[in-house]
N, C-alpha and C positions, 0 to 999 in steps of 0.2 A: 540381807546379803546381796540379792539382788541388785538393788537402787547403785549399792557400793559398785558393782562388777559392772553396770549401767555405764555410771560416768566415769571408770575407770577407761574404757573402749571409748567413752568420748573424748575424754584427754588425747590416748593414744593416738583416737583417726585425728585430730585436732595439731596434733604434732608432728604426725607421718606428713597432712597437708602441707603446714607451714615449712617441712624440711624440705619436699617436693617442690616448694615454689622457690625454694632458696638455693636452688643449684647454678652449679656453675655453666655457664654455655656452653665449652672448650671440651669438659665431660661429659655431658647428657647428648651432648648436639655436635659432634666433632665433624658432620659433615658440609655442615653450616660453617661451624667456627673454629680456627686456627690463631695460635700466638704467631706475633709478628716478633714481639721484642718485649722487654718488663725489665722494672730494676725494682727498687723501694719504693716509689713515687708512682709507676703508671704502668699499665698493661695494654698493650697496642695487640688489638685484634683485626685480623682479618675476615670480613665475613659478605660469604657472598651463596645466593639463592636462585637456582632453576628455576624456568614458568614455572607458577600454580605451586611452589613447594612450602611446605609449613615444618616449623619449629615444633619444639616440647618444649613446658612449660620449664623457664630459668630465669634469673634474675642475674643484675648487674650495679656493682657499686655504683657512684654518681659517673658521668661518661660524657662524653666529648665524641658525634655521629657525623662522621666529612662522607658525604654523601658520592661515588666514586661513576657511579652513573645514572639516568634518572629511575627513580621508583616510583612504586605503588605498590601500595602493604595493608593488610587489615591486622591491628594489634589488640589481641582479648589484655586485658587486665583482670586481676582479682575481684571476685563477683559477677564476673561474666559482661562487664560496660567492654565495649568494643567503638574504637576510634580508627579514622581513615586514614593512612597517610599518604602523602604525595611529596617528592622531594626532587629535586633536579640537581643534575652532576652538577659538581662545584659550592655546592649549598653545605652549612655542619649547623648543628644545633647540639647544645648541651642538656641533661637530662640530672636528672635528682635519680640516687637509688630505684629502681624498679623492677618491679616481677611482672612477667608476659609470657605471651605467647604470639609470636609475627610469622604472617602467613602470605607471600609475595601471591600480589592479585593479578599481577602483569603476565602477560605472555611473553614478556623479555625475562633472561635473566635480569640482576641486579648486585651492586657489590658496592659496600662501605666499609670503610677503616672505622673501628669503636677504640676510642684510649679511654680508659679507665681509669679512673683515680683511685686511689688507692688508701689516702691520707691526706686532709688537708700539711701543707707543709710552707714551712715558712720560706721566706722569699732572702735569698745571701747575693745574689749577683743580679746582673742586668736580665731583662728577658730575653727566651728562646727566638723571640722574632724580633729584638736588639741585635742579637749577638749572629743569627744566621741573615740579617741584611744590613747588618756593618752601620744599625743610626745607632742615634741618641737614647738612651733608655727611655728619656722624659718624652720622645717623638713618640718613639713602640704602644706605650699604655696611655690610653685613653684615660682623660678626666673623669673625673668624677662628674659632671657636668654633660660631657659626651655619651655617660651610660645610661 
């Protein structure tokens, strides 16, 4: 009965972890991170960090990082692997699903827009950056060739 009651509590702490690493920013971390805006398709966060300040652990669908002034961050991932960041205003980088934890290493603050996806979703009109600088759809999106 034992062995049973053993990996029963393995499960559980195994569950309790992965629930922990799968929170939301907005909730766990709201001093960090604020909604900007959201519909079906994308959640635009605001998110901005003091010197020296560190996050709790949460995770974020696949994401779109418009870097709003320059950084430097240390980011734990799952397992304990830790990567450096460095990113300067004007700079965005897209990102796949992940679970973290970022810990701004700078003696500046720092502050980035995170939009979130939500769903992939199919494409009905011209693109956002067609339609808000007035070209051609076929100018806006890069070839295939260009990517």
């Amino acid at each position: 009965m034992q062995v049973r009651s053993g990996w029963f509590n393995v499960a559980v702490c195994l569950a309790l972890t992965s629930a922990l690493l799968a929170q939301d920013p907005v909730n766990v971390d709201p001093k960090h991170y604020s909604i900007i805006c959201g519909n079906d398709r994308v959640r635009v966060l605001k998110v901005h960090y003091g010197p020296h300040e560190k996050s709790v652990w949460h995770s974020h669908p696949s994401l779109v990082v418009v870097f709003l002034t320059d950084t430097k961050a240390t980011i734990t991932f799952k397992g304990g692997r830790r990567s450096r960041l460095i990113a300067h205003a004007g700079e965005a980088v897209d990102s796949p699903p992940i679970a973290h934890l970022p810990e701004n290493t700078s003696d500046r603050a720092w502050d980035v827009i995170e939009v979130e996806l939500k769903q992939p979703s199919v494409r009905t009109g011209p693109s956002v950056i067609a339609t808000a600088f007035g070209v051609s759809d076929s100018i806006a999106r890069p070839t295939s060739s260009e990517m």
